[in-house]
N, C-alpha and C positions, 0 to 999 in steps of 0.2 A: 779780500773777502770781508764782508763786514761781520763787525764783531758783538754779541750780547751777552748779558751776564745777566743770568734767572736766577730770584732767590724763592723761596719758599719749602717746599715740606711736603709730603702725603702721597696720596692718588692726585690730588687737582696738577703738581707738579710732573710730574710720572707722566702722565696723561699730555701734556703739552711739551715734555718732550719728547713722545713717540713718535708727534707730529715733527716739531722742528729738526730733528735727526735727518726726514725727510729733504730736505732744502740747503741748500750754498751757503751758511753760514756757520761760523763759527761761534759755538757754544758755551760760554763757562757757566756752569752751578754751583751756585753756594747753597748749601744745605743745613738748615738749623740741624742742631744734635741737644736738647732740652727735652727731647721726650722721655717720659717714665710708663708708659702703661704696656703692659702683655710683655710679650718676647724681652722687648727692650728694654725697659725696666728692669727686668730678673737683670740680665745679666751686665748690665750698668751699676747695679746695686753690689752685686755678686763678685765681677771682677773689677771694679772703680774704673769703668772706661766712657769715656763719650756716647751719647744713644745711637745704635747704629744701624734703625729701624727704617729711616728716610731715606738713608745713604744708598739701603739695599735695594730698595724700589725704586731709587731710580735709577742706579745698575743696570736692574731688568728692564725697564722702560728702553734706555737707549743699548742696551746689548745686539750686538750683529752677530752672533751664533746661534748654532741648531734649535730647533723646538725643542728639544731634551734638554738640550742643556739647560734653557731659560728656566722649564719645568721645574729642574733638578734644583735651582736657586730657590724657586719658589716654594720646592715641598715644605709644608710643616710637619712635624712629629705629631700625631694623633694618641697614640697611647700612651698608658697613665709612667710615670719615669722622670728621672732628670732633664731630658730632654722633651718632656710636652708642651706642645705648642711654638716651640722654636723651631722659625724655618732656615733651611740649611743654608741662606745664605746670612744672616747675623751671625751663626755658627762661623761660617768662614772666617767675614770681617772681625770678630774678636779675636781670632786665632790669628789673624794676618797682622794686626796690630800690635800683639807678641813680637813677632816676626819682622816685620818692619819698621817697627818702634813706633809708629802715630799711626793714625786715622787717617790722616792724608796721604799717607806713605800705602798703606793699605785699600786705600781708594783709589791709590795709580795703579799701584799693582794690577787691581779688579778691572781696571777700565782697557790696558793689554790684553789681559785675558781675555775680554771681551770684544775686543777690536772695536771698542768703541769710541765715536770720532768728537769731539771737542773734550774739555776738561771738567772733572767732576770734582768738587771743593766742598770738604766739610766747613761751617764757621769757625767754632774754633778747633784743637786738641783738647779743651778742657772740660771736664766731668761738671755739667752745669744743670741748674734746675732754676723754675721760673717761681717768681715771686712776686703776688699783687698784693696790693696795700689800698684800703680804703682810703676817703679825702682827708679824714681824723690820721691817717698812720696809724689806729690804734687795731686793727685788724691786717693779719699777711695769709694767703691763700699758698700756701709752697708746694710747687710741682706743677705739670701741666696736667696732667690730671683734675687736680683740685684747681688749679684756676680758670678750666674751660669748664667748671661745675659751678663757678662764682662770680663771673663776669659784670653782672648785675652791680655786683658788692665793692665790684675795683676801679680803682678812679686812675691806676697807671701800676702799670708793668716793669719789673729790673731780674736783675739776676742774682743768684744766694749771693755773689762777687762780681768785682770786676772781671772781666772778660779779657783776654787778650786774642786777635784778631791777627791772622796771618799780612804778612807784607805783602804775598803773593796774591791774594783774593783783594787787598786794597788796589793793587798793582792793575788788573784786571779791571774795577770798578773805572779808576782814571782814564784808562785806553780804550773803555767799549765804544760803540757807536750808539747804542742801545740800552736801556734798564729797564729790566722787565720784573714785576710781582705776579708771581702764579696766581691759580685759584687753587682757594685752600681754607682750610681753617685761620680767618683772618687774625684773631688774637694769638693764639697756640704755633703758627706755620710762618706766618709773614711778620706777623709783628715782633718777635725774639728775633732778627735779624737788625731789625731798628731799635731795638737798646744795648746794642753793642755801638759805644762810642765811636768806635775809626772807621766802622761804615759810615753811621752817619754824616763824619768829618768828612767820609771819600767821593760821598753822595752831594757834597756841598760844592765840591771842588771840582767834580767831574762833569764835563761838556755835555753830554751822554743826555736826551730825554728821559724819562720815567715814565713807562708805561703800566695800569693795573689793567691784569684780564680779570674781571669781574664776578664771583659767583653767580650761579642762575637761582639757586633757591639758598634758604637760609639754613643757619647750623641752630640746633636747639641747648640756650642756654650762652649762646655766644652773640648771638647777630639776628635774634628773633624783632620780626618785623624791618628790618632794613632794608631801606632800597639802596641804587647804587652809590646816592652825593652820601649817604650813611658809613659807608664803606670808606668814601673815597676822603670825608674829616677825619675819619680814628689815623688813617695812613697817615695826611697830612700834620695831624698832631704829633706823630712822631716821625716825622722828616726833616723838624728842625727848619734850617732855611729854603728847603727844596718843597714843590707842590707835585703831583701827580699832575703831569703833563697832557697824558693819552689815557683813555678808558676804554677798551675794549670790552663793550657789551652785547647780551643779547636780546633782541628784539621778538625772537619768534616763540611763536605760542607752544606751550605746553600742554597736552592734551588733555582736558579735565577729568578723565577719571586717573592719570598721572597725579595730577595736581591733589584729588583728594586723596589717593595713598599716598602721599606725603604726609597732608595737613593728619589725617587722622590715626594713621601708623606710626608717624615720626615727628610729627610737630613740628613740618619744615614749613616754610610757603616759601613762594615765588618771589626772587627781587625783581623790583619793580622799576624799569628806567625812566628816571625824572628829570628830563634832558634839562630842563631851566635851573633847574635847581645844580644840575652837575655843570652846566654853562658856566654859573656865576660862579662858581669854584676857581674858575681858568681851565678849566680841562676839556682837550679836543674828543669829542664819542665819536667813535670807530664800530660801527653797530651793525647788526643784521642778523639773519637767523643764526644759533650755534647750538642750536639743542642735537643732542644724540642719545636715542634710551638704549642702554646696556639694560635688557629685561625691562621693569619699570624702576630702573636706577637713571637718573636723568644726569649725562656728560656735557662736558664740551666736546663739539667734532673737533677730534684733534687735527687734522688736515686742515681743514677752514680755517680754525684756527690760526696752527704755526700759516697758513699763508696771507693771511690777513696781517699777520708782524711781519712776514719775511715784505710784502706791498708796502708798507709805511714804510721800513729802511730802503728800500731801493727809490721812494719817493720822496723821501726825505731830502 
């Protein structure tokens, strides 16, 4: 069975493995843990643990049990209390990581319970937060919070420390068949995986392609106005000796009054595929329609999707 290892963060990840779950492959995730905002924050702050906001979503994404159950992960607490706005599954994962003694230990745990099929990996066990630095050094943006609000201002990304990075997830990176970057928040989700040093190194040394699935519209304050070759330098600037190999984009239209509750409700727009411009990068496009609206929330079809990765590895 061939093998991939997804890194990324959020809904965009979540979302492409609901798909891939579907399909003959075996799956490892590496999941940033840098987040600080809502749920995860608090109780990152509160009990000094890893964020374990990403971790939980994508639990649910690839979980194989009842619809209650899934639900029961995802309820949040609504009323005013120590527990508002915490959903019962970050609840669990910091109670499991008592119990278990890490985050990863607590993420195997989750993934039994779940009966869920390939491996789920935090990056690190270590309580970490993201730190940008303008080109003077004489400005730092600390937290992801504050640096998906500053992007503009940072000329590069690190963390309050060094990081130390499981043998297991390098282990993983070296054996896959496959390297895939979600879609996601590309500073905030995918990029805090590449300034952790031993990926890098693992990423240098591994046989494995590198494939990005591409966003379809932009994040506001992160990636405003970018097309895809946009996307696909910031990765490459942080990939060290490796380039993005494969891009998985979408071609198909978005419906224009879609398109304007974006631009005018959220300040998103549309990326734009600039095949020449992504040619001359070295990277092979993988393209065709992938739009899917959740209401007028505009997705990747996650089937299309995971099947368009699962066609490259078996053509590969």
């Amino acid at each position: 069975m061939k093998k991939i290892v997804v890194f990324g963060g959020g809904t965009g990840l979540s979302l492409l493995l609901s798909g891939l779950k579907l399909f003959p492959v075996d799956v490892t995730t590496v999941i940033a843990v840098s987040d600080n905002g809502s749920s995860t924050g608090v109780l990152k702050k509160e009990l000094d643990i890893p964020a374990v906001g990403d971790v939980g979503k994508v639990l649910i994404s690839m979980a194989n049990v009842d619809e209650d159950f899934t639900k029961l992960l995802g309820y949040r607490f609504s009323k005013d209390g120590s527990l508002h706005n915490h959903p019962v599954r970050n609840i669990m994962l910091a109670a499991l990581i008592d119990l278990k003694g890490s985050l990863t230990e607590a993420t195997r745990y989750m993934c039994s319970l779940l009966n869920i099929k390939g491996t789920v990996l935090p990056l690190t066990e270590e309580k970490v937060e993201l730190v940008g630095e303008n080109s003077q050094h004489e400005w730092k943006f600390f937290g992801q919070v504050e640096v998906s609000h500053n992007i503009r201002h940072i000329a590069r990304l690190n963390y309050d420390h060094n990081v130390h990075v499981s043998q297991e997830v390098v282990s993983h990176i070296l054996d896959c068949d496959l390297i895939v970057f979600s879609p996601g928040s590309l500073y905030t989700s995918i990029l805090p995986h590449l300034i952790a040093d031993e990926v890098v190194d693992a990423l240098s040394r591994t046989k494995a392609p590198i494939m990005y699935v591409c966003n379809m519209v932009t994040q506001p304050g992160e990636t405003d106005h970018y097309n895809v070759s946009d996307h696909l330098k910031v990765l490459n600037q942080y990939l060290g000796t490796r380039r993005v190999d494969i891009v998985l984009a979408n071609n198909g239209e978005i419906a224009p009054e879609v398109v304007d509750v974006y631009l005018t409700q959220e300040n998103k727009t549309v990326v734009d595929l600039d095949r020449e411009a992504v040619t001359a990068l070295g990277a092979r496009i993988i393209e065709d329609d992938m739009v899917c609206l959740d209401g007028t929330s505009v997705r990747h079809d996650a089937m299309k999707t995971a099947f368009f990765i699962f066609s490259y590895l078996m053509g590969k």
